[in-house]
C-alpha positions as CSV (number, residue, x, y, z in Angstrom):
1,X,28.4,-25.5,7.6
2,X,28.4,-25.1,11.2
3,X,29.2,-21.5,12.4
4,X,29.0,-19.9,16.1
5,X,27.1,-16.5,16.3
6,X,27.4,-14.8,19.8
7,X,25.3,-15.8,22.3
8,X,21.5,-14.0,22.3
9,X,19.8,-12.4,24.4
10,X,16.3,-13.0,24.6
11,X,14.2,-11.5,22.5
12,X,11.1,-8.8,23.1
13,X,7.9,-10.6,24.1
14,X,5.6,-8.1,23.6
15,X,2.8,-9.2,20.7
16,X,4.1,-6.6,18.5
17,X,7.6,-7.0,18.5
18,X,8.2,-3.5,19.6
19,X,11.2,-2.3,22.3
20,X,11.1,0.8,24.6
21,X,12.8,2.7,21.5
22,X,9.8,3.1,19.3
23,X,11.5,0.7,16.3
24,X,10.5,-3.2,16.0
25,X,12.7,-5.4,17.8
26,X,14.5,-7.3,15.1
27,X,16.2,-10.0,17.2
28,X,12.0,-10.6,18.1
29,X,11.2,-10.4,14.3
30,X,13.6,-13.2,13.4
31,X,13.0,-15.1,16.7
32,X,8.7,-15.4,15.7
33,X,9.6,-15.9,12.2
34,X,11.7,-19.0,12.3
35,X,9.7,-20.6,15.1
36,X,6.3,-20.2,13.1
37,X,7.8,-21.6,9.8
38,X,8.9,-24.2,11.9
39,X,5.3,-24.7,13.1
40,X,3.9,-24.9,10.0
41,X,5.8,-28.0,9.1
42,X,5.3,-31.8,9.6
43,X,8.2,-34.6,9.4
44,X,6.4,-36.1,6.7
45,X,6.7,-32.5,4.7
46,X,10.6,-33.2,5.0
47,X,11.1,-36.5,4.1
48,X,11.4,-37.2,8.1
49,X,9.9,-40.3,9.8
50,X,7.1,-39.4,12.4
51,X,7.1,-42.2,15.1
52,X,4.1,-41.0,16.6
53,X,5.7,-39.6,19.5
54,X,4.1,-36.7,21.6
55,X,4.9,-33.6,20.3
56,X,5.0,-30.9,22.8
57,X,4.6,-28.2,19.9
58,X,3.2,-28.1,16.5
59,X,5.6,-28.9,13.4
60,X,9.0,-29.8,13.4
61,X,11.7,-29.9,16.4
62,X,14.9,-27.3,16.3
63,X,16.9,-30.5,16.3
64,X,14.8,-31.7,13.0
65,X,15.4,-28.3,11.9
66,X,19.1,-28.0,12.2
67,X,19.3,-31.6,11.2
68,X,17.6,-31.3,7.5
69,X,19.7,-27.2,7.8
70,X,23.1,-29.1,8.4
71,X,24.0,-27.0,11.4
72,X,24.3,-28.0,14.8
73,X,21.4,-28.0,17.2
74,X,23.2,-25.3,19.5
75,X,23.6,-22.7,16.5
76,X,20.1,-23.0,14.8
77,X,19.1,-22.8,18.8
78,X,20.7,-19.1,19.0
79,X,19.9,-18.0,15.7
80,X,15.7,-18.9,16.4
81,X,16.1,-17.2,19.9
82,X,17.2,-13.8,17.6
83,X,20.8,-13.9,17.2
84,X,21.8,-13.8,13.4
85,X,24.6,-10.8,13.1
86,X,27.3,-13.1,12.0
87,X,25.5,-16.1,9.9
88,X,26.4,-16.3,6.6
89,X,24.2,-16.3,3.3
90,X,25.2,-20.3,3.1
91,X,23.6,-20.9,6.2
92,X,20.4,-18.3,6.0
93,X,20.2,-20.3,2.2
94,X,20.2,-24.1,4.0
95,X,17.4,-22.9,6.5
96,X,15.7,-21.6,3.9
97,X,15.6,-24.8,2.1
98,X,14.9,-26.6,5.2
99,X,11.6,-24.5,5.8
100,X,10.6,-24.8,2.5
101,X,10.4,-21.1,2.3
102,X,8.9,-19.0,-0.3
103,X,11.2,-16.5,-2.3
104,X,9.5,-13.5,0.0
105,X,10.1,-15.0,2.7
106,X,13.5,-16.2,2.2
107,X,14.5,-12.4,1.1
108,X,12.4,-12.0,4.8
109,X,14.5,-13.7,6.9
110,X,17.8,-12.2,5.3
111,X,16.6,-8.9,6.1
112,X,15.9,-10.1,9.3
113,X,19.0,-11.7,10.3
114,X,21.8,-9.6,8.2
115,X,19.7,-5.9,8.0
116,X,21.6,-3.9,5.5
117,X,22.3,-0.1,7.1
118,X,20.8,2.6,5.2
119,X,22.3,5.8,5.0
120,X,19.3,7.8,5.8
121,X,16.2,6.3,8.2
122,X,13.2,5.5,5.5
123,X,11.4,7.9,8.0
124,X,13.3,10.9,7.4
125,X,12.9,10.3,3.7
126,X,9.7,12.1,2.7
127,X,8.2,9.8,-0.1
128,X,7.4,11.6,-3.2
129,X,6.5,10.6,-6.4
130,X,7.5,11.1,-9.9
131,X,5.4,14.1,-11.4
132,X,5.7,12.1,-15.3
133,X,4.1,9.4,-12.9
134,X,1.0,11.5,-11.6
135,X,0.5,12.4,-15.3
136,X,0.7,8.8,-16.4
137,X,-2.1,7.7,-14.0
138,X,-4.1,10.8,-15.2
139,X,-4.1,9.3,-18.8
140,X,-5.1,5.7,-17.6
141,X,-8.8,6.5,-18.7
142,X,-11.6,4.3,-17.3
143,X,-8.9,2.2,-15.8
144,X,-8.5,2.8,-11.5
145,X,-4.5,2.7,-10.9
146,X,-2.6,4.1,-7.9
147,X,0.6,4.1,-6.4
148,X,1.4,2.6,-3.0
149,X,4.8,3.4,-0.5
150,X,6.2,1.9,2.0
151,X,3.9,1.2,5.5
152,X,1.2,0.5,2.9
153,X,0.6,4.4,2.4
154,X,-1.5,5.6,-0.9
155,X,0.7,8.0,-2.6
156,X,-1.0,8.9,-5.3
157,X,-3.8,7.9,-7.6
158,X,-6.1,8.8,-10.6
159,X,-9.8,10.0,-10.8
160,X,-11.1,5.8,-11.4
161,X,-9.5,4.8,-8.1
162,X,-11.2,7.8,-6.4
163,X,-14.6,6.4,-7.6
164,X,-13.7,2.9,-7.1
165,X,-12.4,2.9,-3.5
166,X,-13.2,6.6,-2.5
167,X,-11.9,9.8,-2.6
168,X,-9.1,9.4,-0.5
169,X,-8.2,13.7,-1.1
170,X,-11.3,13.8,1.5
171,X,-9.1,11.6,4.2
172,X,-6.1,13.5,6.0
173,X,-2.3,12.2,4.8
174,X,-1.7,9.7,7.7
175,X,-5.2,8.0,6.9
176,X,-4.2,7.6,3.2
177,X,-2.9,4.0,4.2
178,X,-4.4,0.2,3.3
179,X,-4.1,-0.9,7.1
180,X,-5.7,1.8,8.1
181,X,-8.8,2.1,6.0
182,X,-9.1,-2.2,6.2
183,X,-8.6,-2.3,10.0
184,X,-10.2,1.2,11.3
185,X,-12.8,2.0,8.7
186,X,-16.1,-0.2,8.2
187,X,-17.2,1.3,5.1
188,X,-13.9,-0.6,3.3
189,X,-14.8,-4.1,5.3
190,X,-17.9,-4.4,3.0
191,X,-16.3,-3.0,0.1
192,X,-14.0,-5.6,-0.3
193,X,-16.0,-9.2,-0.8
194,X,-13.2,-11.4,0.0
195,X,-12.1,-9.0,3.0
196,X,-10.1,-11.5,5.1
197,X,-7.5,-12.1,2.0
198,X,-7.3,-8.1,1.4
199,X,-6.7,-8.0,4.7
200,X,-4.3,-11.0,4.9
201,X,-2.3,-9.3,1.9
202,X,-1.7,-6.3,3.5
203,X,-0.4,-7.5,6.1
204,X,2.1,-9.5,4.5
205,X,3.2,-6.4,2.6
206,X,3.3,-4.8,5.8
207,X,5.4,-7.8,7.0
208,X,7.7,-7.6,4.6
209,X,8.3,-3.5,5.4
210,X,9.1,-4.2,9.0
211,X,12.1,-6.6,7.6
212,X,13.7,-4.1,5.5
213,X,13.0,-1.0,7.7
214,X,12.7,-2.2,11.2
215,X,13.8,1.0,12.5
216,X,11.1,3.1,11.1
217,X,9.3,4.2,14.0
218,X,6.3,5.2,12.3
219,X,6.1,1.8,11.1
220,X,6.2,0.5,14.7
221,X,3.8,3.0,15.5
222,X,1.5,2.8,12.6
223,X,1.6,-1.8,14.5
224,X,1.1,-0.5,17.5
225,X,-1.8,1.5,17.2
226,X,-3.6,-1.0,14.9
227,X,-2.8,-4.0,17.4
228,X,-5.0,-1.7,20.2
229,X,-7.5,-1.1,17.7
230,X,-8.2,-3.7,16.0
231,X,-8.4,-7.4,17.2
232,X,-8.3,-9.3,13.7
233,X,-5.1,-7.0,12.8
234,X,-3.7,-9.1,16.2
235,X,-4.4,-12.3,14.8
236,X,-3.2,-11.8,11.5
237,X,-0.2,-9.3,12.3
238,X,1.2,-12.9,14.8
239,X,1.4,-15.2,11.7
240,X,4.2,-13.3,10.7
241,X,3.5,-14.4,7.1
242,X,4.9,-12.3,4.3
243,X,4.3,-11.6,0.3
244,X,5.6,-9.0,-2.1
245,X,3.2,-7.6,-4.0
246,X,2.0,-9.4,-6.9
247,X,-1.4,-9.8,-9.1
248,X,-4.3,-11.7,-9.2
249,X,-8.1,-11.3,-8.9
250,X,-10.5,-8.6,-6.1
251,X,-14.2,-9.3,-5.8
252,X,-15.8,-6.1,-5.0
253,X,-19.4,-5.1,-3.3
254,X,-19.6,-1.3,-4.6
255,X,-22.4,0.9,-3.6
256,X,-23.2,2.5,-6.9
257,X,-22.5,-0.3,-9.3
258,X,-22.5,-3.2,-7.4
259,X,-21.0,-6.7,-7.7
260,X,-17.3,-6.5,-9.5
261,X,-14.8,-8.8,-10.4
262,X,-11.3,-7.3,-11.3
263,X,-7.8,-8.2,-12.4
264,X,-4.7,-6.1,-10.8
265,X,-1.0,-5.8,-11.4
266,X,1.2,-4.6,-9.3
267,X,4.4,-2.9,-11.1
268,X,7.5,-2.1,-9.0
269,X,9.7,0.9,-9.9
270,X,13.4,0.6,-10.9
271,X,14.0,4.1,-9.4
272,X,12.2,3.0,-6.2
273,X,12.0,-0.4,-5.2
274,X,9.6,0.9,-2.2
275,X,6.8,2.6,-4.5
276,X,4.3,-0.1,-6.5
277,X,1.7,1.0,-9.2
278,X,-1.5,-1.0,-8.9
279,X,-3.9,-1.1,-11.9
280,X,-6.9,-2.7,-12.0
281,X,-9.2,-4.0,-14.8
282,X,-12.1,-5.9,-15.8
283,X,-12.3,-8.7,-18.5
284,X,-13.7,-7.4,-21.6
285,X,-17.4,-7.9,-22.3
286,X,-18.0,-8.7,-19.1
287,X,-20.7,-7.4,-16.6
288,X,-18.3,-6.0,-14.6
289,X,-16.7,-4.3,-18.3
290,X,-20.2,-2.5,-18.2
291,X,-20.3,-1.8,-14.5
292,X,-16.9,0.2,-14.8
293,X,-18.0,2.1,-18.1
294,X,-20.9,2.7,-15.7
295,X,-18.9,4.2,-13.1
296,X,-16.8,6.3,-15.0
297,X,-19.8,7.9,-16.4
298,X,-20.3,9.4,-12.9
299,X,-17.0,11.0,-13.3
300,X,-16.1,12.9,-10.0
301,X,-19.9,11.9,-8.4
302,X,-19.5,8.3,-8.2
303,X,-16.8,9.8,-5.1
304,X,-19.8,11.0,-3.2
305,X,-21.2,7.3,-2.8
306,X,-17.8,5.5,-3.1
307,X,-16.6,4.0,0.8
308,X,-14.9,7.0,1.8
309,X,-17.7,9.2,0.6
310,X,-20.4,6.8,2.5
């Protein structure tokens, strides 16, 4: 299975993984990603035997690596140091086993390593949704559903989720984003009770854009400005973990209604794999049932009070 990609060139050491062009350094992408995975690891999580000898880094060795990958030490050597253009899917599919890698972050690290060229840049592509869509969250009464883009943008969204997380028609386009309003705005750092896993899934999500569209320059810049801004962005933005978006549970602090505990789905489109409806709900008969029939009383009020509003 060994194969012999041409020799790299080292990649970008900046913390962001940015070069001089504006995009994200890919080569520095892939580099970071396989050399945390490989952090993360112990021999005992591979079957390996630990002798107990000092380890210089954390987790497993490149040779360990390309050992459990089947590849030689030399090629899994150039391919962590950024240089994947000609590895093939058999080999990208062995490391992946031999990380252990999730099914995000396997489909992260072939983006990474064999980008697929799009036609047009996602930048020049103005994202627009569907108008049967915007009348479809109009009709979700009571329930707070929205529809989320690529770069973690808010594209569109119903009168619930104005009340719930703020009227975001009050905010100007370019602040209508998830990283922005977690990282930049207060107001959403109390909103959200488990902040630190909000902010944690965002950044995956936004992860997991930078594979697929590394050239985006507003992406890089949209990374750029939050690493100056904002310090815990930094920490979690160099983990380099990644995660699609999925479902599962939000604890919320609200100012009008207080505590609430709400399900979400996230549903991605077949017309474009880059836009995501989120819908939230409460279980039924529960306080925070009564705290959303609450809130929807308030109609276009509750927006007044709601984090943006603050």
């Amino acid at each position: 299975m060994d194969e012999h990609p041409e020799s790299a060139h080292p990649p970008d050491a900046s913390g962001t993984g940015r070069n001089p062009g504006g995009a994200l350094d890919r080569r520095a992408e892939l580099s970071e990603f396989l050399r945390t995975r490989r952090a993360r690891l112990k021999p005992e999580d591979v079957g390996l035997p630990d002798f107990g000898r000092h380890r210089r880094v954390p987790g497993l060795r490149r040779e360990e690596l390309a050992q459990l990958a089947g590849v030689s030490v030399a090629y899994y050597t150039r391919l962590e140091q950024g240089n994947g253009q000609n590895v093939s899917a058999e080999v990208l599919d062995a490391i992946a086993r031999a990380l252990r890698l999730t099914g995000a972050e396997h489909d992260h690290l072939t983006h990474l390593a064999k980008p697929k060229q799009h036609k047009k840049k996602p930048s020049a592509r103005t994202q627009v949704v569907r108008g049967t869509l915007r009348q479809l969250l109009d009709t979700l009464d009571g329930v707070p559903a929205y529809i989320a883009g690529r770069r973690t943008d808010i594209l569109a969204w119903n009168a619930m989720a104005a009340s719930l997380f703020g009227d975001w028609d009050e905010l100007p386009p370019q602040d209508r984003n998830w990283a922005r309003l977690l990282f930049l705005r207060p107001e959403y750092h109390d909103l959200f009770t488990d902040w630190e896993q909000k902010a944690i899934d965002i950044v995956c999500h936004l992860r997991m854009d930078a594979g697929r569209y590394p050239e985006d320059p507003r992406l890089s810049a949209l990374v750029g400005e939050l690493s100056v801004k904002s310090e815990e962005f930094r920490r979690l933005w160099a983990t380099h973990d990644v995660k699609e978006k999925s479902y599962g549970v939000k604890r919320l602090q609200h100012p009008l209604v207080g505590e609430l505990t709400l399900n979400y789905e996230s549903f991605r489109l077949l017309d474009d794999s880059d836009q995501s409806m989120i819908v939230y709900s409460a279980e039924p008969g529960s306080p925070s049932a009564q705290a959303m029939r609450l809130l929807a009383s308030w109609g276009r009020d509750a927006t007044k009070i709601s984090p943006s509003g603050v």
